[in-house]
C-alpha positions as CSV (number, residue, x, y, z in Angstrom):
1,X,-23.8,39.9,40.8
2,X,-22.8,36.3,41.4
3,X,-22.7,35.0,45.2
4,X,-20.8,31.8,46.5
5,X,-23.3,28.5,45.6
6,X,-21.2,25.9,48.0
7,X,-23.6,23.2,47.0
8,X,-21.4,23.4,43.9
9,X,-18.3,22.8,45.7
10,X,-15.9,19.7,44.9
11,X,-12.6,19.1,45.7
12,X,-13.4,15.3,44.4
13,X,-9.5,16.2,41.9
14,X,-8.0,16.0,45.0
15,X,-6.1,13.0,45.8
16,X,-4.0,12.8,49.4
17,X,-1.9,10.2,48.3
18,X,-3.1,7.1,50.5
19,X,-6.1,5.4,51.1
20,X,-8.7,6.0,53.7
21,X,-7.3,3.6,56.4
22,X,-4.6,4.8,56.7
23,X,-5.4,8.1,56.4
24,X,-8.1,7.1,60.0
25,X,-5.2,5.1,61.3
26,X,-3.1,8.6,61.1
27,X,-5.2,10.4,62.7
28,X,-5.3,8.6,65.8
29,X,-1.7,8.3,65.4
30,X,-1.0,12.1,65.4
31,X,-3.7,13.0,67.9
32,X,-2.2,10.7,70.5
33,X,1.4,11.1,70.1
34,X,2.8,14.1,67.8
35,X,-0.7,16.5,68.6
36,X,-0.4,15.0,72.4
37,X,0.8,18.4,74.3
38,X,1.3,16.5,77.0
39,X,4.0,14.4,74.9
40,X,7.2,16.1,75.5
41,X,9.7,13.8,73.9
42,X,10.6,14.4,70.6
43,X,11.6,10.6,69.8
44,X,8.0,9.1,69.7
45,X,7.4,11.9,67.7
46,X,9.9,11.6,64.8
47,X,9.1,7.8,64.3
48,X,5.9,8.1,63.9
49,X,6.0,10.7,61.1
50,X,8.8,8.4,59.7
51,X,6.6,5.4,59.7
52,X,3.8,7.5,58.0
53,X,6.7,8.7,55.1
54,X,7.6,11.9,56.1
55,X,11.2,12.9,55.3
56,X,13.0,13.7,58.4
57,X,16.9,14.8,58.8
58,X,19.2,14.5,62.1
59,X,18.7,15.9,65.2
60,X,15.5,17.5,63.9
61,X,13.3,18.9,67.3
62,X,9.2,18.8,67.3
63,X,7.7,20.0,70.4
64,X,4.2,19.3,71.9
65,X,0.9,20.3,69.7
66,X,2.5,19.9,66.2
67,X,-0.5,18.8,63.5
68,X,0.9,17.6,60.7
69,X,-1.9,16.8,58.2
70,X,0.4,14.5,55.4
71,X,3.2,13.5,56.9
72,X,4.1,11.7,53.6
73,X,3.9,15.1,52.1
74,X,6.9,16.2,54.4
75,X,10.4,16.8,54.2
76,X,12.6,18.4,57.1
77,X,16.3,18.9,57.2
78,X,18.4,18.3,59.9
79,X,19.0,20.9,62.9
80,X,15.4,21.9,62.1
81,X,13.2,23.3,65.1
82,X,9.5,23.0,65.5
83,X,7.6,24.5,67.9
84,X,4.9,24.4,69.7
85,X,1.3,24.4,68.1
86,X,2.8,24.5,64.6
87,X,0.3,23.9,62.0
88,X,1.4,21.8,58.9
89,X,-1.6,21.5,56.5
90,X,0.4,20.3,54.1
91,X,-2.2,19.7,51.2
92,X,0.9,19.9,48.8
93,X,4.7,19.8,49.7
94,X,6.4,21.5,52.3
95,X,9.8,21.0,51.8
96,X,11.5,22.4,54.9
97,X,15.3,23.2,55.0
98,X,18.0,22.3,57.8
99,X,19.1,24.2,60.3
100,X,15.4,26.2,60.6
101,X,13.2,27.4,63.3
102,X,9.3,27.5,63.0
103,X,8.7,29.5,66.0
104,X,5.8,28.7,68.7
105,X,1.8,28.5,66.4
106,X,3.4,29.0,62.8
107,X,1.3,28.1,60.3
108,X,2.2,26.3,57.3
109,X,-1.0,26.5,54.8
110,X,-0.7,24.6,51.1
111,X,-4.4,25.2,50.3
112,X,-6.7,28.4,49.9
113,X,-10.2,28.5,48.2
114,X,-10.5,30.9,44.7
115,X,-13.0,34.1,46.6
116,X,-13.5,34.9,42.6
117,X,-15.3,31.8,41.9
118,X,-18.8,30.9,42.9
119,X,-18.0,27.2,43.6
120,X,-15.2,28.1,46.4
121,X,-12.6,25.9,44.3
122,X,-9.9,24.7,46.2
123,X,-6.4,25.8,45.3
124,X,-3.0,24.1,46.6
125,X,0.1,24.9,46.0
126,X,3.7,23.7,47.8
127,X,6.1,25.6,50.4
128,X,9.3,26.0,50.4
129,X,11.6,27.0,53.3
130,X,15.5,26.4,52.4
131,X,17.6,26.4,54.8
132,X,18.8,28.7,57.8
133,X,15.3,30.3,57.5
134,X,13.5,31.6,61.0
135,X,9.5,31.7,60.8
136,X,8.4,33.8,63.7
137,X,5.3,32.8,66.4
138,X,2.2,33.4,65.2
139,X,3.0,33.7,61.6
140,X,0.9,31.9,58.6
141,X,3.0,31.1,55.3
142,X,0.8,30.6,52.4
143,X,0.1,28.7,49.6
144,X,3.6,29.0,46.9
145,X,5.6,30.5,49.4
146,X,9.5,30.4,48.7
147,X,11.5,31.7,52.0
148,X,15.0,31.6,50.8
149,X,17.6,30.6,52.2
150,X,18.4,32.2,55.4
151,X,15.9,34.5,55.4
152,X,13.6,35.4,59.0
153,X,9.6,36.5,58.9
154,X,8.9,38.8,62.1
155,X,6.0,37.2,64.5
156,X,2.8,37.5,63.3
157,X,3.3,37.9,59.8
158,X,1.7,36.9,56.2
159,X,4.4,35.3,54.4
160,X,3.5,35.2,50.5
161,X,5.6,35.1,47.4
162,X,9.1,34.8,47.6
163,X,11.1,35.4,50.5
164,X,14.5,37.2,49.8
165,X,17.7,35.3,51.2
166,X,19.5,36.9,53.8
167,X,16.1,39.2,54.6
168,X,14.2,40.0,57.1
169,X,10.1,40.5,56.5
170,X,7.2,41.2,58.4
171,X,3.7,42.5,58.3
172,X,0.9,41.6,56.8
173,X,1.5,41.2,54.4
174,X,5.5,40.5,55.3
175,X,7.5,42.9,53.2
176,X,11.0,43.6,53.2
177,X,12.2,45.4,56.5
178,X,16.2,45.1,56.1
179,X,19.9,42.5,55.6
180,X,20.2,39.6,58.2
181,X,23.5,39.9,59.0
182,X,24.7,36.8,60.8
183,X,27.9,37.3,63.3
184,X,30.2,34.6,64.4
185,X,29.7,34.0,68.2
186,X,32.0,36.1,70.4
187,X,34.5,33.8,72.4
């Protein structure tokens, strides 16, 4: 029977897109002022990951302790909610609807290793969360994930595969639980 050999490992394939200053120059960037939890305006924020050629819609909302790892690798809608602690290791994509909520230490995770292979080989693959879609605390969306549109994943969920639209998952992993059924406000 085979075992992990991790001198064997290489991710060397993988490319982040920019070179290594400004990769360093990032870091300090994110650690001081979108990481900062003791950074509670959202402005400061929202340039930075701008500057650093992330995608960013209207009136979008990123509270203290977001990591964002690419920020070039980034797209968010407008109306879009992050909260606090969210984890965006964005080795791929994550394309990021309007009008959504990541709830308080989501996790958003692009990569994964292959358990089956002795080398550890990384694997990455994109998210996507289309719009009106709720992400509960606590809940880590993996690699491929699709949440369509309008869909919710309960706290502390696994969200893998696709997401139904207008569905409501949770577990681990998230499976179907029933309809979101969205009222108009009562006046």
């Amino acid at each position: 029977m085979q075992t992990e050999d991790l001198t064997e490992y290489n991710n060397s394939w993988y490319k982040t897109g920019k070179n290594p200053l400004i990769r360093v120059l990032l870091y300090f960037t994110n650690l001081i002022v979108v990481r900062n939890r003791y950074q509670p305006i959202c402005y400061p924020k929202l340039v930075c990951l701008r500057l650093f050629g992330a995608k960013i819609g209207k009136r979008v909302v990123v509270k203290p302790g977001v990591n964002i790892k690419y920020p070039w690798k980034l797209s968010v809608g407008d109306n879009t909610w992050i909260g606090e602690g969210v984890w965006i290791d964005n080795l791929s994509m994550v394309m990021i609807g309007k009008n959504c909520c990541l709830s308080q230490g989501v996790m958003l995770l692009c990569g994964n290793h292959r358990y089956d292979r002795p080398q550890f080989d990384l694997e990455i693959k994109p998210i996507v969360l289309e719009d009106g879609v709720w992400i509960g605390a606590g809940t880590m969306v993996c690699p491929g994930c699709i949440a369509q549109t309008h869909a919710v994943v309960g706290a502390m969920s696994l969200a893998v595969g696709v997401i139904k639209p207008f569905s409501i998952y949770r577990g681990n992993p998230a499976v179907f639980i029933k309809q979101r059924i969205i009222r108009q406000a009562e006046i």
